[in-house]
C-alpha positions in Angstrom: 22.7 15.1 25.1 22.5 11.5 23.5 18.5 11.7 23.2 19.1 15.3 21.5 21.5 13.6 18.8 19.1 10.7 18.3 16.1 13.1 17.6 18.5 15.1 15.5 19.2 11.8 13.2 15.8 10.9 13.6 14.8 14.7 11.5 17.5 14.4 9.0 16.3 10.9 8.1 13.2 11.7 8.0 13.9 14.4 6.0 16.0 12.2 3.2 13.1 9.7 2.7 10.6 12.3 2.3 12.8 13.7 0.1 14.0 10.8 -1.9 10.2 9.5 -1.5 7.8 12.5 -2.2 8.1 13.1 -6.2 7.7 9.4 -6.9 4.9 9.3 -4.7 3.1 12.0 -6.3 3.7 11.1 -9.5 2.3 7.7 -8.9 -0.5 9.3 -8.1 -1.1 11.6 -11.2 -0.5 8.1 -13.0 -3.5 6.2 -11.3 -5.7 9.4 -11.5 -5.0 9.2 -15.5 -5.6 5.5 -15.4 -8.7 5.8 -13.5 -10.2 8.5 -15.8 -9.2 6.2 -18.8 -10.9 3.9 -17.6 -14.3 5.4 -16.4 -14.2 7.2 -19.4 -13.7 3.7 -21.9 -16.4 2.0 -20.1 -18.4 4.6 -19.5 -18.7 3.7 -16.0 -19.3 6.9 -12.9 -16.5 7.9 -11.6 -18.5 7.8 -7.6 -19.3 4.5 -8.3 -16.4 3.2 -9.7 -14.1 5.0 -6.3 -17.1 3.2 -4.1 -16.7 -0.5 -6.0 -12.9 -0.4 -5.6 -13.0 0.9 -2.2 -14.9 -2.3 -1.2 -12.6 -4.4 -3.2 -9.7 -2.9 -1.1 -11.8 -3.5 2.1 -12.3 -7.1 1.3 -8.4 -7.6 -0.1 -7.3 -5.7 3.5 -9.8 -8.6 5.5 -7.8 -11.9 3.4 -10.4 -12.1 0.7 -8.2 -12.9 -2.3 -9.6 -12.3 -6.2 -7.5 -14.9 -7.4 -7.0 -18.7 -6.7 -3.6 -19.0 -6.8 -3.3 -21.0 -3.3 -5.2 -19.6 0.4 -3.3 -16.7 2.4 -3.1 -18.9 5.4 -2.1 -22.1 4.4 0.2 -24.1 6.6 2.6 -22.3 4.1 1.2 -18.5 4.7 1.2 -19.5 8.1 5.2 -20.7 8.7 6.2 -17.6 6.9 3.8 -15.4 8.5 5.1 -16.9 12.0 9.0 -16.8 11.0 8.6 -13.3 9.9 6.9 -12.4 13.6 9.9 -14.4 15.4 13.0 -13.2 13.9 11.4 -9.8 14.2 11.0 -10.1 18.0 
């Protein structure tokens, strides 16, 4: 009985985030895809190649490469954070 109730609350909130989280999701994405065609379209750039080139940047920004220089991901900083986040989680 309990692990039918906990599935059951499981659905419905599954159900309110997708709910509450769908439309905004979706219209995020109609805003990149006009972004991305104002874009290719003002620099004249194709569209394959541009999708390819920013595909790799996500790659390398996934790996730890950063674009900007603001300080290193894993500094002794990054690190304490990264490690405090990892034990109050466990």
């Amino acid at each position: 009985m309990l692990l039918l109730l906990i599935i059951l609350y499981l659905l419905c909130g599954a159900a309110v985030f997708s709910a509450l989280e769908h439309p905004k999701e979706k219209q995020a994405k109609e805003k990149w895809a006009q972004r991305f065609e104002l874009f290719s379209q003002k620099y004249n750039l194709n569209k394959s190649d541009l999708e390819k080139f920013l595909r790799h940047y996500e790659e390398a920004n996934m790996a730890g490469i950063r674009v900007d220089t603001l300080r290193p991901r894993w500094d002794f900083t990054g690190a304490f954070y990264f490690v405090g986040t990892v034990v109050s989680t466990i």
